[in-house]
N, C-alpha and C positions, 0 to 999 in steps of 0.2 A: 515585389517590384518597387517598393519604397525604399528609403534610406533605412538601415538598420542600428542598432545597438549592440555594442557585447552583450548588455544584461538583457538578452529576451526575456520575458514574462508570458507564460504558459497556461491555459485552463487546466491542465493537469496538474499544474503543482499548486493549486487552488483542494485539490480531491484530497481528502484524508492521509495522512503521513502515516502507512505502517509502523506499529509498536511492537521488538518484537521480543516475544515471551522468552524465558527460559526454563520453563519445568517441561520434564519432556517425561512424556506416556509409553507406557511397552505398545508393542506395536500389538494391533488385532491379528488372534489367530486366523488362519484363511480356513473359510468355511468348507464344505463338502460340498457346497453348491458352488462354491468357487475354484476347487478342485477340479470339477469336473465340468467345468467353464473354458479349464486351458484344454489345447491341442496337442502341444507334443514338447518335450522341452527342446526342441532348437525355433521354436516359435514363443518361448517364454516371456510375459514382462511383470516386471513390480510398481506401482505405482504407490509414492507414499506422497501423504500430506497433511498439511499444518495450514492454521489461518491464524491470520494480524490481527482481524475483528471475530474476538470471541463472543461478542453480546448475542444474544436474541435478537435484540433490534439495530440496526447500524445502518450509515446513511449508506455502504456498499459492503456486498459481501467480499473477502477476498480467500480465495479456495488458491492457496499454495500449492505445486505438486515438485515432485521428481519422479520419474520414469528411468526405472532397470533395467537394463537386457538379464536375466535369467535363465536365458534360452542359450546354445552351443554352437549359434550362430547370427550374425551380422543381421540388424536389422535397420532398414531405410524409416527414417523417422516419418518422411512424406507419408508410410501407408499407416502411420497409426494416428487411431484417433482415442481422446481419451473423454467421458460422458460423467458430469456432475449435477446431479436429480436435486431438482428443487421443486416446491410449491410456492404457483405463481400469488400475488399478495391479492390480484383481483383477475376474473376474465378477461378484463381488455389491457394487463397490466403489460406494458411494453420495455423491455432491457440493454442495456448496452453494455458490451463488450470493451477491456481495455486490458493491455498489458505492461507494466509498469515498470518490469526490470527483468530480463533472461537470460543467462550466459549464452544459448546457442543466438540471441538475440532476438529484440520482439518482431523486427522485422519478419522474422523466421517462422513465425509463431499468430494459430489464425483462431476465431473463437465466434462459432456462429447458436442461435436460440433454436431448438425444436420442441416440440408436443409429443407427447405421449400417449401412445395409441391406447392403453390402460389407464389413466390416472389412478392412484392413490388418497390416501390420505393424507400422505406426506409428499408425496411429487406429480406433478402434470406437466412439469417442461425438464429440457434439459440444459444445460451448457455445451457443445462440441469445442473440444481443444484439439486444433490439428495441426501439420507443420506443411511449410514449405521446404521444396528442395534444396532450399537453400540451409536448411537447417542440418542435415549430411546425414549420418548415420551413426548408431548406436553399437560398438563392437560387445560380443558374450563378456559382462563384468562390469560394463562402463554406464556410466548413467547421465542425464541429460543437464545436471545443474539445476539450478531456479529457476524455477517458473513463476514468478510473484504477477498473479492475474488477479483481475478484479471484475467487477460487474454490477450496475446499478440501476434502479429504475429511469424509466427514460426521462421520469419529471425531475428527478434527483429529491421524489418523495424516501421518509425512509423505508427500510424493507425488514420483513419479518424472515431470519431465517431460522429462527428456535425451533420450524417444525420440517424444516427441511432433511430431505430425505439423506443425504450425501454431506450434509454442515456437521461438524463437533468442535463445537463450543471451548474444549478444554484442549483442542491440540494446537498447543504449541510450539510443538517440535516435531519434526518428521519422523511419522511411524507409517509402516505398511496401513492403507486403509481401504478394505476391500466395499465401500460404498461408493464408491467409484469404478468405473468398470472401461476395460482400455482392450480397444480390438486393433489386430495384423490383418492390414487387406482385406477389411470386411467380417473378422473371423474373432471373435470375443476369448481373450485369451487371459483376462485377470478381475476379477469383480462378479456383486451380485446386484444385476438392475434390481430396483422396485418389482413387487412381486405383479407375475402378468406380464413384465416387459424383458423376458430373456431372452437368448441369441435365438430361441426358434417361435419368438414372438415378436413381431418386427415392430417397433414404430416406428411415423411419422417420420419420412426423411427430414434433414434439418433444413433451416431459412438458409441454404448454402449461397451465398452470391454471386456464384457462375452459374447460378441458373435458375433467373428471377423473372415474377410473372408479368405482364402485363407491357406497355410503351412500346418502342422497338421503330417510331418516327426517325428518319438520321438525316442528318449533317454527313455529305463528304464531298468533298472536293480536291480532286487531283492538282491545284493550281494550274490547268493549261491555259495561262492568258500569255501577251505578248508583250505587257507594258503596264505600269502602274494607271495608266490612261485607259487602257482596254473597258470600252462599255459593258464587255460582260463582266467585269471584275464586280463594280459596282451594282448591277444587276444581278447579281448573286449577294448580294448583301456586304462586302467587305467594303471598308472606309480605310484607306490609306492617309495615316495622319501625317497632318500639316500643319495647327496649330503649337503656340508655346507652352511652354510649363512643364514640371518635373514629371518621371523624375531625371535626375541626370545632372551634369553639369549647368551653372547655371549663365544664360544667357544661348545655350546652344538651339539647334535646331533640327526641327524634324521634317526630314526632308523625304518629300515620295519620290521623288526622280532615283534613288536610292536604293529604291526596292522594284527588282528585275526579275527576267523571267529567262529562263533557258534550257534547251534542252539537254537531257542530261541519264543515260543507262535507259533509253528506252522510253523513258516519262520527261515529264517539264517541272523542273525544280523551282520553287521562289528563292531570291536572294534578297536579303538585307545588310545593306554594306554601313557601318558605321565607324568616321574617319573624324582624322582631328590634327590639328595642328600645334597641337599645346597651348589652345586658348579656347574659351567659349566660346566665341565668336566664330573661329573656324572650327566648329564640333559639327559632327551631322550626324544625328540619331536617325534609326527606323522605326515603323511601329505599325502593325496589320491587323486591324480588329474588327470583326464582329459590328455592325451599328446598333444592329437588335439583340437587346438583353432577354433573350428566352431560352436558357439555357441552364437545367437546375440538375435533377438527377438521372445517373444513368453514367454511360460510359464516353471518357473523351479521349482520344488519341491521337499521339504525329508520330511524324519520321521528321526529325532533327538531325541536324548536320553540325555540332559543334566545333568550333577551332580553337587551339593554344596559340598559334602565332597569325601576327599580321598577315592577309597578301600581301602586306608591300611594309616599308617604313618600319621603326624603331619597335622592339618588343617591348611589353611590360604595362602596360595600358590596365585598369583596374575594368576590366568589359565586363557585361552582364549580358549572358543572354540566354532568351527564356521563351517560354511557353506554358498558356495560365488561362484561369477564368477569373472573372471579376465583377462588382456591379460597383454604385459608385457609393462613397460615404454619405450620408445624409446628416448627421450630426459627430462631431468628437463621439469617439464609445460607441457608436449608435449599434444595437446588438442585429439589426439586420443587415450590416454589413457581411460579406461574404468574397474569399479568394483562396484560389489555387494553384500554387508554383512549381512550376520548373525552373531555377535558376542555375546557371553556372555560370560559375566565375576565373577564366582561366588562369587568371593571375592574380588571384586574391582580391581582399578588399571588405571592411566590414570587419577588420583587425583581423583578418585569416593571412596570412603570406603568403600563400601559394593555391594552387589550383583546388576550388572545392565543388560542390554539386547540392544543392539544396531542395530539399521539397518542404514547404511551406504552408498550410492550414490555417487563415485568417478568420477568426471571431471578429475583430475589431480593434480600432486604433486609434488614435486621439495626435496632429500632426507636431503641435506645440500647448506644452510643453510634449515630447512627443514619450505615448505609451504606449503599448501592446499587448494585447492576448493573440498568442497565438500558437503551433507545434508545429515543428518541425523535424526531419529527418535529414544527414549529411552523409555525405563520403568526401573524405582529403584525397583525390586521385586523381587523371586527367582522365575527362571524357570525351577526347580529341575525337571525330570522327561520327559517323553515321548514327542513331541511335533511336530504337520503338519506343516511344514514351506513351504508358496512360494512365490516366488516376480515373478513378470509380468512387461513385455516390453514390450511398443507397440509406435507408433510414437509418443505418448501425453504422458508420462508419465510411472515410474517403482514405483511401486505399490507391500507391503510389507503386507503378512496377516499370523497371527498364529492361529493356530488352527479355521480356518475359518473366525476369524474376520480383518476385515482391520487392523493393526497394524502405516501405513505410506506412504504416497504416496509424493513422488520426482519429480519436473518440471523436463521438458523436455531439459533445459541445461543440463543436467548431461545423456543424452542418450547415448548410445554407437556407436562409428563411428567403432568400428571394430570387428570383433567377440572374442571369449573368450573360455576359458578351463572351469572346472567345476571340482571344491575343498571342502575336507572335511579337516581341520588341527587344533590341538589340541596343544598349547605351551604357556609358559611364560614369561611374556613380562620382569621378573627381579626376583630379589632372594629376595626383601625386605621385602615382604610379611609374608614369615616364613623364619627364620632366622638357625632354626635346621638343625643341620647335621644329622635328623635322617631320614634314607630313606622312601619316600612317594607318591605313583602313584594315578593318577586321568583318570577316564574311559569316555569316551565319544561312543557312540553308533550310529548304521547308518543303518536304517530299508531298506527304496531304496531310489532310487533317480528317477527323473523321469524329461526328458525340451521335451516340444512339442512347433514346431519350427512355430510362425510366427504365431498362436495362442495364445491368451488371455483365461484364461479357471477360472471356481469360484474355488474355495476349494472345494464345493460340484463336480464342474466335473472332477476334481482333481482325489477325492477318488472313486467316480464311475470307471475311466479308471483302478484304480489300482487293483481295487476288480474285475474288467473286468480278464485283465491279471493274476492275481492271480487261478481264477477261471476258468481262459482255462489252468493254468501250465506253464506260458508263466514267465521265470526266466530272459531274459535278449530279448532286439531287440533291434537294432541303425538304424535308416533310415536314420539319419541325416547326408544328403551330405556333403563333404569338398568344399568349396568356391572355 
């Protein structure tokens, strides 16, 4: 929601730089345990891989793969999952998840910690690598690209993997490697788990984050008020701002008489109108937030109304508009700072020329000279129109989906150490854009909003809860305690 730079600065690009080998190993023969692992060949897969860090010791592991179809028939990437057996460095040692590079993309691409109902000597957890639908399908022959994944402790102490179960040290190049083990719809069709943990020895379902334990307090609200004045607005917690300062143009203003209420397909929509004249002076920003910062992990969602053109007056305006959490800076750098975007930008802006869509993951930021840590996800596209937005916090990862589909998922350096407000604001980041003094307003929309606290929940349980409360009349509850 701040002014940006071309040259973002990333915690990610802070992680270890893959080195990458060239001596390449025959692949392993597939065992007789692994033979009779698969089910049938039109359910066939091959799973080869190679790792960056060959050490025993390294500050992260990184288990490279590629995934075959072998099989004589079409397979949805959605129903495979692929298992890399490690031994954890301590009982309480805690891991994070990250994907660094994927042809079908990381977006695509999901990677949660489980337990071993057997432990070994060489493994008691595992890695789960799964995809999203978005990631399509594998035709008999075709194979999935890079997977260049990685995973680290969650101190970013180093890790021991010389005695892991699923690690070799000397592959660096991709060979068949049946220490990994990759199931079709629940049904284990290549590899040999650690002994004790085969397809007819279950463990330990994984830490999946659509279906996490404990929290489940919520935030929703339908917006049915009738006015930025309306006593129950403010009674519910929102603060319609009024005060000056960025970001945005400067000298403009944030006006609440600007942010309206109407009804609209059955429900009562918010609007925030933000118009301009081609000066600061006649700029009017919106902006809808949250007063109380208690809002950390678990699940947050709206229904966004984004536009490409004015209601009324000249196109070309450089608008931002968005939907985010936030708490406030306390010092330049300060590492408990914490934020979460939706931006879009219909008309460029930030050296983009044309219409982009941003999700945004703030560590921390320093305003002048100004720096950044932060990661982001984009698409160059218009997201004109109606649109499900939610991002997900859980201890591994904040996690970005529109309209159902994964969108972008954020390592766990960029977690929030403190809790947050919860924001809808709509403004301009300059006047360059269109240059006209002729008067011109842009409308952004705001169906509800909805954070269940400490849960992890899909888009589909998302819109169940919504049409839940919808369908008992249920226009507004906050369970959610102050810290």
């Amino acid at each position: 929601m701040r002014t940006r730079t071309a040259g973002r600065r990333t915690r990610a690009a802070l992680a270890l730089t893959a080195v990458l080998g060239s001596a390449a190993l025959a692949a392993l023969p597939v065992t007789t345990a692994t033979a009779s692992a698969s089910v049938s060949a039109s359910d066939g897969l091959a799973v080869q891989y190679r790792t960056s860090a060959g050490g025993a010791t390294a500050d992260q592991s990184e288990p490279w793969f590629k995934v075959r179809n072998t099989g004589s028939s079409t397979v949805q990437l959605s129903q495979v999952r692929i298992r890399y057996y490690f031994k954890a460095d301590s009982p309480s040692a805690s891991y994070r998840f990250a994907c660094s590079w994927a042809v079908r993309g990381c977006s695509a691409v999901t990677g949660t910690f489980g337990t071993l109902g057997k432990p070994t000597a060489t493994a008691d957890r595992y890695l789960e690598i799964g995809f999203t639908p978005a990631a399509g399908s594998l035709a008999p022959g075709a194979d999935t690209g890079d997977l260049q994944l990685r995973f680290h402790q969650a101190t970013w102490q180093p890790l021991n993997q010389g005695d892991d179960y699923s690690f070799g040290g000397g592959q660096s190049a991709y060979a068949d490697w049946t220490r990994v083990t990759a199931q079709v719809a629940g049904t284990t069709v290549w590899g040999v788990a650690p002994e004790g943990n085969g397809p007819t020895e279950p463990t330990d379902p994984p830490t999946d984050p659509t279906d996490p334990p404990g929290g489940g307090q919520t935030l929703f609200d339908d917006f049915t008020y009738t006015s930025h004045t309306d006593p129950a607005l403010s009674a519910h917690g929102w603060s319609v701002r009024s005060d000056s300062g960025g970001p945005g143009v400067p000298g403009a203003t944030w006006d609440p008489s600007k942010v309206t209420f109407s009804a609209q397909g059955g429900s009562t929509v918010m609007n925030l109108e933000t118009s301009t004249a081609g000066t600061g002076e006649s700029t009017r920003q919106t902006e809808v937030l949250t007063r109380s910062m208690k809002f950390r992990n678990g699940t947050y969602a709206a229904r966004v109304r984004f536009s490409d053109a004015p209601k009324s007056g000249p196109d070309g305006d450089r608008v931002v508009q968005t939907f985010f959490t936030i708490n406030d800076l306390k010092a330049p750098m300060a590492d408990d700072y914490a934020e979460y975007d939706f931006e879009y930008l219909p008309n460029g802006g930030w050296g983009e020329p044309a219409n982009i869509l941003y999700t945004t993951s703030w560590e921390t930021y320093a305003p002048d000279p100004w720096q950044a840590v932060n990661q982001h996800s984009e698409s160059r596209r218009s997201f004109a129109g109606w649109h499900d937005l939610v991002v997900t916090i859980d201890d591994d990862a904040i996690t970005y989906s529109i309209d159902g589909q994964v969108f972008g998922t954020h390592g766990a350096a960029y977690l929030p150490e403190r809790p947050m407000s919860i924001n809808f604001n709509q403004w301009l980041i300059d006047l360059a854009g269109q240059p006209s003094t002729t008067p011109r307003a842009y409308d952004q929309q705001v169906d509800y909003v909805l954070h269940v606290k400490d849960q992890v929940l899909t888009p589909a349980q998302v819109a169940a809860k919504i049409a839940a409360y919808r369908t008992a009349g249920t226009s507004f509850v906050d369970e959610v305690p102050v810290p």
